[in-house]
C-alpha positions in Angstrom: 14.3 11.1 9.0 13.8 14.5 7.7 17.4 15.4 8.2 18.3 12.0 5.7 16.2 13.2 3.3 17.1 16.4 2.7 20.9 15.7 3.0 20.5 12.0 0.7 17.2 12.5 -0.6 16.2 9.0 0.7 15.2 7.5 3.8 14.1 3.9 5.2 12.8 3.2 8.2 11.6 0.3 10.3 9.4 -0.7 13.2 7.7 -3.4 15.2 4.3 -4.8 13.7 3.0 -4.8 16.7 3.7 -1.2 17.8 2.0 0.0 14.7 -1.0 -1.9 15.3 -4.8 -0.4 16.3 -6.8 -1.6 19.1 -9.1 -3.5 17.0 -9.1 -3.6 12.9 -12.8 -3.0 12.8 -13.2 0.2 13.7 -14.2 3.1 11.5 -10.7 5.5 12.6 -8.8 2.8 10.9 -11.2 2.4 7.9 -10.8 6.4 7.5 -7.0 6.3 7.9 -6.6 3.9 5.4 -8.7 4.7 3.1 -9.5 2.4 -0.5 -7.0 0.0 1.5 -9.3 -0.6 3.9 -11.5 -2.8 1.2 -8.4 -4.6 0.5 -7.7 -5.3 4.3 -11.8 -7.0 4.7 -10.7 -9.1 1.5 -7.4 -10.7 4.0 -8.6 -13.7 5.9 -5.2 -14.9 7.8 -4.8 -13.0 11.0 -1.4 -12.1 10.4 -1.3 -10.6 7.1 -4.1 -8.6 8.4 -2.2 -7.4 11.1 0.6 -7.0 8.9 -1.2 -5.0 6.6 -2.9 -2.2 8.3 0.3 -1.6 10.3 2.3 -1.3 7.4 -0.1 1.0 5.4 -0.2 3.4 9.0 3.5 3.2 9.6 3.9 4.7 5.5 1.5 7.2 5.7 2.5 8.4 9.3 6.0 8.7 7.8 5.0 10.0 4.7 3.2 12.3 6.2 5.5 13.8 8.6 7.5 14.8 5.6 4.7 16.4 3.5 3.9 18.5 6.9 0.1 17.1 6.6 -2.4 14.5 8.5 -1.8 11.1 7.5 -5.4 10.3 6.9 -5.3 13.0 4.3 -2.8 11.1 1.9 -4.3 8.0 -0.1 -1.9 5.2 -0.7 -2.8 4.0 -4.6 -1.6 1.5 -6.6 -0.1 0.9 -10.3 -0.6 -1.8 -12.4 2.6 -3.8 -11.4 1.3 -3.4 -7.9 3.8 -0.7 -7.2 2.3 1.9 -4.4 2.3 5.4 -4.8 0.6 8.6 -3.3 -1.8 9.6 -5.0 -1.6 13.2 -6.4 2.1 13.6 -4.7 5.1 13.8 -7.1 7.7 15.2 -5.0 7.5 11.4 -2.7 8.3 7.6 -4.0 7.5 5.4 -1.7 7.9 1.8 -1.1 7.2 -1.1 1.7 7.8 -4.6 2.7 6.9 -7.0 5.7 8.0 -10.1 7.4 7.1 -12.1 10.4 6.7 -8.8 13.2 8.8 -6.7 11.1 7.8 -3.7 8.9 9.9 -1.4 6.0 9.3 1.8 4.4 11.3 3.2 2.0 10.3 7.4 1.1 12.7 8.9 -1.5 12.7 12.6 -2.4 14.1 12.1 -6.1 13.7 9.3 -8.4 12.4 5.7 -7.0 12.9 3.3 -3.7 12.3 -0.4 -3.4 12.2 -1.8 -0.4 12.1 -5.7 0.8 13.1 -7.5 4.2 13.4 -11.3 4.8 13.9 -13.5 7.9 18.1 -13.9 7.6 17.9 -17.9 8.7 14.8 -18.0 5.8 16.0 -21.7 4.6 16.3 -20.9 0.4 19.6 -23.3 0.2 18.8 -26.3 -1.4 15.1 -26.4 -2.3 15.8 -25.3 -5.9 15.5 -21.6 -4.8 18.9 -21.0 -6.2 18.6 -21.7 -10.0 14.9 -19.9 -9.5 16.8 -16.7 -8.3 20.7 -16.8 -9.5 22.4 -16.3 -12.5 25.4 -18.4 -13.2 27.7 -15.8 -11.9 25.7 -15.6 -8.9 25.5 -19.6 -9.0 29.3 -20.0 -9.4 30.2 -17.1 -6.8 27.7 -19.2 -4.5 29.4 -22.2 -4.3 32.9 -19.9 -3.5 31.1 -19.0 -0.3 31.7 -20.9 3.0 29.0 -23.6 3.6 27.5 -22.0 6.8 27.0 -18.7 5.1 25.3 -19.6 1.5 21.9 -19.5 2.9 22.4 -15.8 4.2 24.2 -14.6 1.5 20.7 -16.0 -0.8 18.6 -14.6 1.1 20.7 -11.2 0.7 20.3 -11.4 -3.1 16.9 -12.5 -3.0 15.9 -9.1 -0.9 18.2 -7.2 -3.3 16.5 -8.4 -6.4 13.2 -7.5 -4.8 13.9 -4.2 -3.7 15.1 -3.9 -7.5 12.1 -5.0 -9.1 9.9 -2.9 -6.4 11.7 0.0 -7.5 11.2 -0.5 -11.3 7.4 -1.8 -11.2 7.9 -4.8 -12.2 7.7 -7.1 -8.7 7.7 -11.3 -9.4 6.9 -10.2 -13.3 10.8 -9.9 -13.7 13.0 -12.9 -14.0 15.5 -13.0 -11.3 17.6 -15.0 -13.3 17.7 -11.8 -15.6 19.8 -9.7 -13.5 22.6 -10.5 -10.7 24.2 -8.7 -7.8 28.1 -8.7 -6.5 29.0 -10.8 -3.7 28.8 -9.9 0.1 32.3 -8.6 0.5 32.2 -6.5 -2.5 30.5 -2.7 -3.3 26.9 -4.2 -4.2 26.7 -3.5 -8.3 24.0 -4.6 -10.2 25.4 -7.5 -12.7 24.6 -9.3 -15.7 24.1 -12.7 -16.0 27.7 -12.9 -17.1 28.8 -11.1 -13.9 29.7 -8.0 -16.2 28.2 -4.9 -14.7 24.8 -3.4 -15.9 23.7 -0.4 -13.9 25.2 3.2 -13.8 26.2 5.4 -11.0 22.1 6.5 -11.0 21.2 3.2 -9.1 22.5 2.5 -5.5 22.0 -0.8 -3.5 22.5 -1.3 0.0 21.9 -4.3 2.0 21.6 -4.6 6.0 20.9 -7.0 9.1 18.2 -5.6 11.6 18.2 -6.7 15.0 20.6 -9.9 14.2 17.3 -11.4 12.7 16.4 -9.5 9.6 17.7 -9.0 6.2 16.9 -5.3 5.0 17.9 -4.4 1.2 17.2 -1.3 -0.9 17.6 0.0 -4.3 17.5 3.1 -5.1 17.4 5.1 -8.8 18.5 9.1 -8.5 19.4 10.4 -11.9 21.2 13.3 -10.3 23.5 11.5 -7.4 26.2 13.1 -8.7 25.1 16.5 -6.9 23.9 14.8 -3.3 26.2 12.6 -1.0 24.8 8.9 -0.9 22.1 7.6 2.1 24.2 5.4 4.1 24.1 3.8 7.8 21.4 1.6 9.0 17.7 2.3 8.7 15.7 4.7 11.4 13.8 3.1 14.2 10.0 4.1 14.1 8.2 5.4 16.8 5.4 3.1 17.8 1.7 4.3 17.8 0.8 7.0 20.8 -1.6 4.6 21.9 -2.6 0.7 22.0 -6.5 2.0 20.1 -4.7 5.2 18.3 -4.4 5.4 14.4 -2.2 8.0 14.7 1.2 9.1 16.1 
């Protein structure tokens, strides 16, 4: 992980739920480790998104902090008004996550900004009126060029790429998807406009991947100075589950 980042200047990562989880979310390591998110953990009632929760804050700032060369209850995870979260007082780290089912992302980049955002693969979107939420019309036309029995997938591809995208820029749900397009599967991913006409630069990169057969994993990622470093590719690093089943730390 170290390595990535100081060849690409970005790195994502990603790990089991359950082998980033304490022995019991009540005890007072974990409310020390995570810090002002452990206020927001008492104020989640289903068990899952709990669970979901605390590991993913742990697995962040255990990565985080393995690259800052400090103790991961010394870093505080904060949050801007977009919801975007950010270390506080560190400039020299963007960070970003995303969880799904028993499956957890984080997304650290040494220059410029990282979104993040992972989806079941089989996620049904098809034909519930996700597409005209999410597509533009050049995504809508290309759409309907795609084999039957691989339209869902290929939604649920630019659904996570238009997340990691709006992760990445601060904006989350508060941007309409409908705005802004990708390129189809068996293209170079480029950010489009609703036209299909391209609309980033060379500063943004998007990448797209399936984990484990099971999980759709997309990025974006914004380095003004690209030019100078080769580009992150290859799939994301396995985490290391916790050193013990009760441990808040690697």
């Amino acid at each position: 992980m170290r390595r990535e980042l100081d060849s690409t200047g970005t790195s994502v990562l990603y790990a089991a739920v359950a082998d980033w989880l304490p022995g019991t979310l009540d005890s007072d390591a974990l409310a020390a480790m995570l810090g002002q998110d452990h206020s927001r953990l008492e104020r989640i009632t289903h068990p899952q998104i709990r669970k979901r929760f605390a590991a993913s804050r742990l697995l962040l700032k255990s990565a985080a902090s393995a690259v800052l060369d400090t103790g991961p209850e010394e870093l505080e995870l904060a949050y801007k008004p977009g919801g975007r979260p950010y270390l506080r007082g560190i400039d020299q780290l963007d960070v970003s996550l995303s969880h799904t089912e028993e499956l957890l992302v984080v997304g650290l980049a040494r220059h410029g900004r990282i979104g993040v955002d992972i989806e079941l693969a089989d996620r049904r979107m098809l034909g519930l009126g996700t597409e005209r939420q999410v597509c533009t019309p050049h995504e809508l036309e290309a759409l309907r060029r795609v084999a039957e029995e691989n339209r869902n997938s290929e939604l649920v591809r630019l659904w996570t790429l238009k997340e990691a995208y709006s992760k990445a820029i601060g904006q989350g749900l508060r941007f309409r998807f409908t705005e802004f397009g990708f390129s189809p599967q068996d293209q170079q991913v480029q950010m489009l406009r609703p036209d299909g006409s391209p609309a980033a630069g060379w500063e943004w990169s998007f990448t797209s991947w399936l984990v484990d057969g099971k999980y759709t994993v997309s990025t974006a990622v914004y380095d003004p100075g690209f030019g100078d470093r080769p580009r992150s590719g290859g799939a994301p690093f396995v985490a290391r589950p916790l050193s013990g089943p009760s441990s808040t730390t690697r």
